[in-house]
C-alpha positions in Angstrom: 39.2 -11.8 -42.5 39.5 -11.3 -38.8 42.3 -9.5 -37.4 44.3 -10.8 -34.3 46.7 -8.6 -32.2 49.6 -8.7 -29.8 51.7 -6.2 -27.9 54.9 -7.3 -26.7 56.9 -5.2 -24.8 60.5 -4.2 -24.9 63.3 -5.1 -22.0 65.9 -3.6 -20.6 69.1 -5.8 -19.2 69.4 -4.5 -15.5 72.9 -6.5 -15.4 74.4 -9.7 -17.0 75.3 -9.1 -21.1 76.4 -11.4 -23.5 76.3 -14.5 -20.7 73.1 -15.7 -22.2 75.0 -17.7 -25.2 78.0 -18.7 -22.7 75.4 -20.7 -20.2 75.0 -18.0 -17.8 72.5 -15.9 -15.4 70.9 -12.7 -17.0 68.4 -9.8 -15.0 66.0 -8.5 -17.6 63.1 -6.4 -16.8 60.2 -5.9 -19.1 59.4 -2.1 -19.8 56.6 -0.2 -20.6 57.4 0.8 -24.4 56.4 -2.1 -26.6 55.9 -3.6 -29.7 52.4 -4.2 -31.3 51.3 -6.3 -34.2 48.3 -6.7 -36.1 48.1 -9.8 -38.1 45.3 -10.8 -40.7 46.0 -14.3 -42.4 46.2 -14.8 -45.9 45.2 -17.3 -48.0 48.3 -17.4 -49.9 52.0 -17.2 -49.5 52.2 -13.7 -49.7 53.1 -11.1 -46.6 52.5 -7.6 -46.9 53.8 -5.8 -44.2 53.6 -1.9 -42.6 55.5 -0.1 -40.2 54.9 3.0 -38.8 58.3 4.8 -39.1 59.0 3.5 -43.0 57.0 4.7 -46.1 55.1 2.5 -48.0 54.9 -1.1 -47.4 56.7 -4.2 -48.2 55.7 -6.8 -50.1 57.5 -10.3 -49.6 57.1 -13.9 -49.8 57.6 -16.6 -47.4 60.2 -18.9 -49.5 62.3 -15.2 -49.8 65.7 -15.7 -48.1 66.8 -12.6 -45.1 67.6 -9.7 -47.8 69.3 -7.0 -44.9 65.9 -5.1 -45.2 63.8 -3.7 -42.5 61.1 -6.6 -43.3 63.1 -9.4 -42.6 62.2 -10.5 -39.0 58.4 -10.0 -39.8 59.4 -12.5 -42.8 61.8 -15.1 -41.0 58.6 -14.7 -37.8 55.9 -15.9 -40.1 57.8 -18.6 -41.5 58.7 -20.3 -38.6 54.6 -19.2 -37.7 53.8 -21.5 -40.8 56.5 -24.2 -39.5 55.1 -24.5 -36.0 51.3 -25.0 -37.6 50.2 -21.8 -36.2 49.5 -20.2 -39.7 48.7 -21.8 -43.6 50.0 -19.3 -45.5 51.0 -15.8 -45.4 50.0 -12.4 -43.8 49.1 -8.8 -44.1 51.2 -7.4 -40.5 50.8 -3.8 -39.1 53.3 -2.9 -36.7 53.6 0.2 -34.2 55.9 0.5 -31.9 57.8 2.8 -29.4 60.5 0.8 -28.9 63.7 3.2 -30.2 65.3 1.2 -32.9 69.1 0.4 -32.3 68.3 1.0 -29.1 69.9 -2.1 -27.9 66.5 -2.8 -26.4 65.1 -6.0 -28.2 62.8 -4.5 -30.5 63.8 -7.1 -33.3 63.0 -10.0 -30.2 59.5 -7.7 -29.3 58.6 -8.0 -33.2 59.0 -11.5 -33.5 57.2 -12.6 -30.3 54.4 -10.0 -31.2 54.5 -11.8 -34.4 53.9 -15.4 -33.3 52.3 -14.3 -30.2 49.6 -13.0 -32.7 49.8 -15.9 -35.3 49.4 -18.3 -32.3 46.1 -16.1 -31.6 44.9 -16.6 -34.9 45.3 -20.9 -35.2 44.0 -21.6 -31.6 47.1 -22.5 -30.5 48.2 -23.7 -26.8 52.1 -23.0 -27.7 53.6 -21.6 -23.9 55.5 -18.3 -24.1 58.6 -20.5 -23.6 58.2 -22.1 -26.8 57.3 -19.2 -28.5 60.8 -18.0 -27.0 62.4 -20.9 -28.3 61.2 -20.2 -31.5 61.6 -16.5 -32.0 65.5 -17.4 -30.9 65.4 -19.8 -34.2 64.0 -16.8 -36.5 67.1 -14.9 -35.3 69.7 -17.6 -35.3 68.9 -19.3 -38.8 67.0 -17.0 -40.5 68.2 -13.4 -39.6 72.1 -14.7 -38.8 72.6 -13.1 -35.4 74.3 -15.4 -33.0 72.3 -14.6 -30.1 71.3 -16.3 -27.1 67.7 -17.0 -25.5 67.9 -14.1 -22.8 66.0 -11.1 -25.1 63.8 -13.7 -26.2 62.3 -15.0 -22.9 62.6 -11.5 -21.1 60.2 -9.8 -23.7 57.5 -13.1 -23.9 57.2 -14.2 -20.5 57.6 -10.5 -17.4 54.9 -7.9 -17.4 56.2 -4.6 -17.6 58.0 -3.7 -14.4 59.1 -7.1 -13.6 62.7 -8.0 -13.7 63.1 -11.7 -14.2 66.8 -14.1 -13.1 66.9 -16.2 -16.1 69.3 -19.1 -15.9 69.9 -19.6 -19.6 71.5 -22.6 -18.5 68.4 -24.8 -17.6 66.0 -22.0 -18.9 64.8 -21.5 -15.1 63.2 -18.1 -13.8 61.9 -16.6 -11.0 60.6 -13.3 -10.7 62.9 -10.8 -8.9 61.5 -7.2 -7.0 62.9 -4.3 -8.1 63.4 -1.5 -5.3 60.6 0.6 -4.6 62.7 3.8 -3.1 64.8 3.4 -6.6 64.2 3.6 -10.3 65.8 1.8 -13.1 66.0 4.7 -15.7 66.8 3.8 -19.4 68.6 6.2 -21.3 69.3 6.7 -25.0 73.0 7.4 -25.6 71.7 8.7 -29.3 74.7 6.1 -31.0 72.0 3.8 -32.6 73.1 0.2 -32.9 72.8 -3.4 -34.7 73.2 -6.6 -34.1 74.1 -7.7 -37.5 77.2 -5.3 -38.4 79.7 -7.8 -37.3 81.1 -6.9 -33.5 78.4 -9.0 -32.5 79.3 -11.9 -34.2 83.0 -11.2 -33.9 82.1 -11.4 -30.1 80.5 -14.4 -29.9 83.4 -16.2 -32.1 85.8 -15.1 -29.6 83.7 -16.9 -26.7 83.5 -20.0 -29.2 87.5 -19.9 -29.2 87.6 -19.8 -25.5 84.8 -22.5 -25.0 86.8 -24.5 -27.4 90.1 -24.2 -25.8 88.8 -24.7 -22.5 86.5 -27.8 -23.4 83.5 -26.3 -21.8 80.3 -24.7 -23.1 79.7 -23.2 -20.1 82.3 -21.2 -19.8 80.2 -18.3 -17.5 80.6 -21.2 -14.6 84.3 -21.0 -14.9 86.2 -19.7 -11.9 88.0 -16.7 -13.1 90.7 -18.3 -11.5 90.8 -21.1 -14.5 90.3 -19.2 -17.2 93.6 -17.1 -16.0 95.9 -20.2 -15.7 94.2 -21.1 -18.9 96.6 -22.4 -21.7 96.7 -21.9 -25.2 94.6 -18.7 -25.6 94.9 -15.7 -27.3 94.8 -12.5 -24.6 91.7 -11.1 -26.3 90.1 -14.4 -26.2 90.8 -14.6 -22.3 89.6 -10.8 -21.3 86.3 -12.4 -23.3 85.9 -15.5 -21.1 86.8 -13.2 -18.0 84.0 -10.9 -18.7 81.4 -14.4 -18.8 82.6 -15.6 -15.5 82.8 -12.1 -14.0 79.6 -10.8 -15.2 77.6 -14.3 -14.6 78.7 -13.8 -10.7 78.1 -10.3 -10.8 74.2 -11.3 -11.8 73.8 -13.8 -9.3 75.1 -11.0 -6.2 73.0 -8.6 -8.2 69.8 -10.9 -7.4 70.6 -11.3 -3.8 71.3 -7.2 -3.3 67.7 -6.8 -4.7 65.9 -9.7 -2.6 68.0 -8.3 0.5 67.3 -4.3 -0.9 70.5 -3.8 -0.9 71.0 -1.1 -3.9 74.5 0.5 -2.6 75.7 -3.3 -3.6 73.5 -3.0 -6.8 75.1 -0.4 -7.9 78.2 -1.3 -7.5 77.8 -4.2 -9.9 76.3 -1.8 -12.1 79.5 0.1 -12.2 81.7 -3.5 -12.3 79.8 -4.7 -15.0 80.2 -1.4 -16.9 83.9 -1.7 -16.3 84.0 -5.3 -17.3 82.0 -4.5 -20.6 84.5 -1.8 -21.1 87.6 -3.2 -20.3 86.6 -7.2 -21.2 84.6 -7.4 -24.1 85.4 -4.0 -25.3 81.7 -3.3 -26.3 81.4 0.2 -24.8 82.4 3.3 -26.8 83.9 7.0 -25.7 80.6 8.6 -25.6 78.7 5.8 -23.2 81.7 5.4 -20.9 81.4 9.4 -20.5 77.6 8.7 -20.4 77.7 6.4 -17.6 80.6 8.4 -15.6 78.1 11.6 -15.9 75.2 9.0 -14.4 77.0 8.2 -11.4 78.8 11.2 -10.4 75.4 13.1 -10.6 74.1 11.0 -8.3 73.2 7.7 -9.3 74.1 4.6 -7.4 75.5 2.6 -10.6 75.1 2.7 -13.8 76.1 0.8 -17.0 75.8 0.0 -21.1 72.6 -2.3 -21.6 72.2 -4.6 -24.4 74.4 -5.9 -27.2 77.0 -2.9 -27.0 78.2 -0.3 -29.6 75.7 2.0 -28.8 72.3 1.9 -27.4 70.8 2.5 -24.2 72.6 3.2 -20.3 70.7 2.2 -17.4 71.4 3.2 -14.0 69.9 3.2 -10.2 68.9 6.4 -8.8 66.9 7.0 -6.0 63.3 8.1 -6.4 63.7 11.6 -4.5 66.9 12.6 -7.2 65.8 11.1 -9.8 63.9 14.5 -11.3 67.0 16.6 -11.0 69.4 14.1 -11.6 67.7 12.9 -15.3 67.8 16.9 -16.3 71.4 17.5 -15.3 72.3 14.3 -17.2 70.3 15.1 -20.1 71.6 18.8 -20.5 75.4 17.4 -20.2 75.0 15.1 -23.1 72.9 17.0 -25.7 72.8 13.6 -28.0 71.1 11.7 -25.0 67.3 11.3 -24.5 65.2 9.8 -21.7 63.7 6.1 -23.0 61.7 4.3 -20.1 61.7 3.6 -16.4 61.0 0.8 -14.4 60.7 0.0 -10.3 60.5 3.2 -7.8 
């Protein structure tokens, strides 16, 4: 049968984590590793996938619940491939990708897009990358169990590599933003691997749920942090969360203006607020990345901060094209564990 592929690829969050699910603005940029999928339809309800990176194969079926094994978003993506009409049946899936795993990176988002993205190939579809979005958010949400918002989705369907994108997950309206060209975006691997489903994720989200509830608004990233400090009836934890959401949402939207204006002295300094905010706020960071991102910036680079869900994962920071050489190999012979991941802009 004939074969269809797609190559999704993976993102990096230049500013604006966990706001996505609280009704706020995000800055995503696609990146040049990615995620590719060959698909060949089957007949029947059977899905056989490969990975490169685990022996052997899997062999599932598309009526199998999530069983906390590697195969499960290649399982929950064809299902909802099947739901939407895009497939009959079942699968045989090849996947490479050099997206680092736990990376905090949205290679699980990257899989399932590539996924439908490829199943949408193969039945002729006119689906939008929007809707495919949408729908790889579903697969997450109800069929893997993570909480997550719509930011990792859209960032990895809709930018080419190198684009950042101002996604109001609000309204789900974009626009494309330029990235500096005398500065790079440099992803780096803390080596603390990370994922989404051990708990602090969800335990995150549940907190924001509390302080949405208590306040009587969903959107609680459009709060003055003025009202959520003369806020009654919440629990401190539960206010440093909400603080964070407002904080960070208008840290995004300042973040977008210093990069229309090329203003990446301000950039960075919302970098290093954010980092500080995810730190101190939502209590995401850990030892290591805080001395990580402390390294970043007094080596040189004009901010830097944890990217992605938290607990591990990936740093980005700002550094100007002319230091960047030096700067990376100091940073990288500090911290031993680190390693060098992607770049984007410059």
């Amino acid at each position: 049968m004939t074969a269809f592929t797609a190559t999704v690829p993976g993102r990096v969050n230049l500013i604006g984590e966990h706001t996505d699910y609280n009704g706020g603005m995000v800055l995503p940029a696609a990146l040049s590793v990615a995620m590719s999928v060959n698909l060949i339809p089957r007949a029947d309800n059977r899905i056989s996938v490969s990975a490169r990176g685990y022996s052997g194969s899997a062999e599932r079926a598309l009526h199998e619940p999530a069983q906390d094994h590697w195969s499960d978003p290649s399982v929950g993506a064809l299902r909802e491939a099947v739901s939407l009409g895009l497939l009959a049946g079942g699968a045989a899936l090849s996947i490479q990708s050099t997206i680092p795993a736990g990376s905090g990176l949205s290679s699980s988002a990257a899989l399932i897009v590539a996924i439908l993205k490829a199943a949408r190939a193969s039945g002729g579809s006119d689906l939008g990358d929007l809707e495919l979005a949408l729908a790889a958010r579903r697969v997450e949400n109800e069929y893997l169990g993570v909480p997550c918002g719509i930011m990792d989705q859209v960032a990895v369907a809709i930018p080419q590599p190198g684009q950042a994108i101002a996604l109001d997950t609000a309204t789900l309206d974009y626009t494309v933003v330029p990235l500096p060209a005398d500065h790079t975006m440099v992803v780096i691997h803390s080596g603390l691997t990370r994922k989404l489903t051990d708990g602090r994720y969800k335990a995150r989200k549940e907190e924001c749920d509390a302080a949405r509830e208590a306040i009587g608004r969903d959107d609680i990233c459009r709060l003055d942090p003025e009202e959520i400090a003369a806020a009654r009836g919440l629990d401190e934890s539960v206010r440093k969360r909400a603080r964070h959401c407002a904080t960070e949402h208008r840290r995004v939207l300042a973040a977008v203006e210093a990069l229309e204006g090329g203003d990446t002295c301000t950039l960075g300094a919302l970098m290093n607020m954010s980092h500080a905010s995810m730190r101190d706020d939502f209590e995401m960071s850990l030892p290591a990345i805080d001395a990580l991102v402390e390294s970043a910036v007094e080596l040189g680079a004009v901010g830097a901060r944890l990217t992605g869900g938290g607990w591990g994962g990936c740093i980005v920071a700002c550094i100007a094209n002319d230091r960047r050489e030096a700067w990376q190999a100091e940073l990288l012979a500090r911290h031993t564990k680190a390693r060098f991941v992607d770049a984007v802009g410059g």
